[in-house]
LUMRO-186399 format. One line per 4 residues: their letters; for each residue x negated, y negated, z negated of N, C-alpha, C. Coordinates in pm, whole numbers, plus 32768, in hexadecimal, padded with zeros to 4 digits. Layout:
<vexros>
A) X:Y:Z:X:Y:Z:X:Y:Z; ...
</vexros>
This chain:
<vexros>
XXXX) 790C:CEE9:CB9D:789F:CEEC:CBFC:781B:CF01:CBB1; 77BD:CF4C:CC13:7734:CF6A:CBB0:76E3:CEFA:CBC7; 768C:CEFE:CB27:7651:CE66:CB1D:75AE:CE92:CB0B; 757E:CE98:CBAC:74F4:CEB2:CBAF:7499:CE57:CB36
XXXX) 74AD:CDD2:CB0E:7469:CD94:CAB0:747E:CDF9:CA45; 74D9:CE2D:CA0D:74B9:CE69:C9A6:748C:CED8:C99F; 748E:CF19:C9E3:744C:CF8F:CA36:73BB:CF95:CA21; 738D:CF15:CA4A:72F4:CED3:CA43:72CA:CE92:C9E2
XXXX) 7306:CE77:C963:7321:CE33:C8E0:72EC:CEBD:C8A2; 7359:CF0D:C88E:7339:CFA2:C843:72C7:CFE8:C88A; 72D0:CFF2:C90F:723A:D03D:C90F:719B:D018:C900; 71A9:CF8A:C918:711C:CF47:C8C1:7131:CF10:C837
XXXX) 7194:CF44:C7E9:7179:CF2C:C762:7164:CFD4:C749; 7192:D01B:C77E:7130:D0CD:C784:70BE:D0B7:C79B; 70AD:D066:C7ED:6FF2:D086:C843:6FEE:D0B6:C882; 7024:D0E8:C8FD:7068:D153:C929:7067:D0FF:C99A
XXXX) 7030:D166:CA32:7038:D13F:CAA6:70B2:D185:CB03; 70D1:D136:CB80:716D:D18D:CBDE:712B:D21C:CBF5; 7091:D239:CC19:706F:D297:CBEB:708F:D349:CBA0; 708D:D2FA:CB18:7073:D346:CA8B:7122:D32F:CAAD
XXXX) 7170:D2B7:CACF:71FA:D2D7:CA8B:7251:D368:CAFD; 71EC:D332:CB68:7249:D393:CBDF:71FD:D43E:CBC5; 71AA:D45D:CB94:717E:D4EE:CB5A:71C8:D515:CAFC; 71DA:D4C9:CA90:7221:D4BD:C9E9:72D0:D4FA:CA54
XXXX) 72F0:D4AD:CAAB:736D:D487:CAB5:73B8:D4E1:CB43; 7363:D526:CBBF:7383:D55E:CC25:73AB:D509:CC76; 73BC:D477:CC45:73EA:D3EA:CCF9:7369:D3C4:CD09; 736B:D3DC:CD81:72F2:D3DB:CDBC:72C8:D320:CDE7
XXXX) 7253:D320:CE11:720E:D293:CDCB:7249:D221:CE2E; 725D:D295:CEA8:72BA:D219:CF1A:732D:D1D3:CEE1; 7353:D256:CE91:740C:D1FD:CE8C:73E6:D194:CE22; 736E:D1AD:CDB4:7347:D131:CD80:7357:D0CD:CD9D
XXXX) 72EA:D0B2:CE09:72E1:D04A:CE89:7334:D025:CEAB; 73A5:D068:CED9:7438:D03E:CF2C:7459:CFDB:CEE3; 747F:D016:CE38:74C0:CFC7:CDFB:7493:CF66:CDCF; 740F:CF4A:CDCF:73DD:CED9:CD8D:73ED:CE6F:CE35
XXXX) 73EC:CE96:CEC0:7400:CE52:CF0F:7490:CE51:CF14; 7506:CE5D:CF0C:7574:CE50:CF00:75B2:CEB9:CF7D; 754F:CF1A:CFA7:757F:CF7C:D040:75E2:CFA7:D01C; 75FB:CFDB:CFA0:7620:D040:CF5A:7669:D038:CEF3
XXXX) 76F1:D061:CEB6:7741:D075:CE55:7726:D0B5:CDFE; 76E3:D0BE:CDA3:76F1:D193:CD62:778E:D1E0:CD66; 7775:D24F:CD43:77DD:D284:CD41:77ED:D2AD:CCB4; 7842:D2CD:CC56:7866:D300:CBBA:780D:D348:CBC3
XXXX) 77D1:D3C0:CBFB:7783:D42E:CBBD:76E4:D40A:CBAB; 76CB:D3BE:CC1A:763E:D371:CC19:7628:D31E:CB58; 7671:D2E0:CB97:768A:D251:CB19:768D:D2A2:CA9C; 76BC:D33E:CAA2:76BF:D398:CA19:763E:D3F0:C9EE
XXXX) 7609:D3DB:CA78:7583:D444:CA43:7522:D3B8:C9F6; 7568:D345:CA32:74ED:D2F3:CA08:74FF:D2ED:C972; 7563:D2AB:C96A:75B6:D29F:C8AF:7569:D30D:C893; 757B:D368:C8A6:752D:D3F0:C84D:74A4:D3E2:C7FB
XXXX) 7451:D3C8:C873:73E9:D39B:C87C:73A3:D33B:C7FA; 7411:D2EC:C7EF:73DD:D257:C7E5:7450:D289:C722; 748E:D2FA:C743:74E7:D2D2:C6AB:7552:D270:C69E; 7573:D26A:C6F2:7613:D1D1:C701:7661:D226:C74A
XXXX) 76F4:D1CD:C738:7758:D20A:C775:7765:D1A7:C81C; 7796:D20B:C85A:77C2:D1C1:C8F6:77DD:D149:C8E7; 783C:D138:C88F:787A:D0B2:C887:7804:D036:C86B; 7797:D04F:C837:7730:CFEF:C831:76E8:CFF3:C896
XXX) 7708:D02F:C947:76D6:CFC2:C980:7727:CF84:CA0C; 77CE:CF81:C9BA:7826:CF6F:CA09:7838:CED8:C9EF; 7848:CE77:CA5C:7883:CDDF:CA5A:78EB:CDD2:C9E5
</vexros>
């Protein structure tokens, strides 16, 4: 399961706003939101543009 805390761990140790990560990344700032409110699951491809982003593998921000 995706672990919005770390999600939010790595992107303010970037400096880096949902913003800057959803331009950097093509998920747009809602599904941010979703997930940090729990609306929302990601799906693998989301969760991969982010890893990209950020330089980690998927698996770092899986439960």
């Amino acid at each position: 399961m995706f672990s919005y805390k770390k999600y939010s761990v790595i992107r303010d140790k970037n400096k880096m706003t949902d913003y800057e990560v959803s331009k950097m990344s093509g998920v747009p700032t809602a599904t941010l939101s979703n997930w940090k409110a729990g609306r929302y699951t990601p799906k693998v491809d989301k969760i991969q543009k982010i890893a990209i982003v950020f330089n980690v593998s998927i698996e770092y921000f899986l439960e």
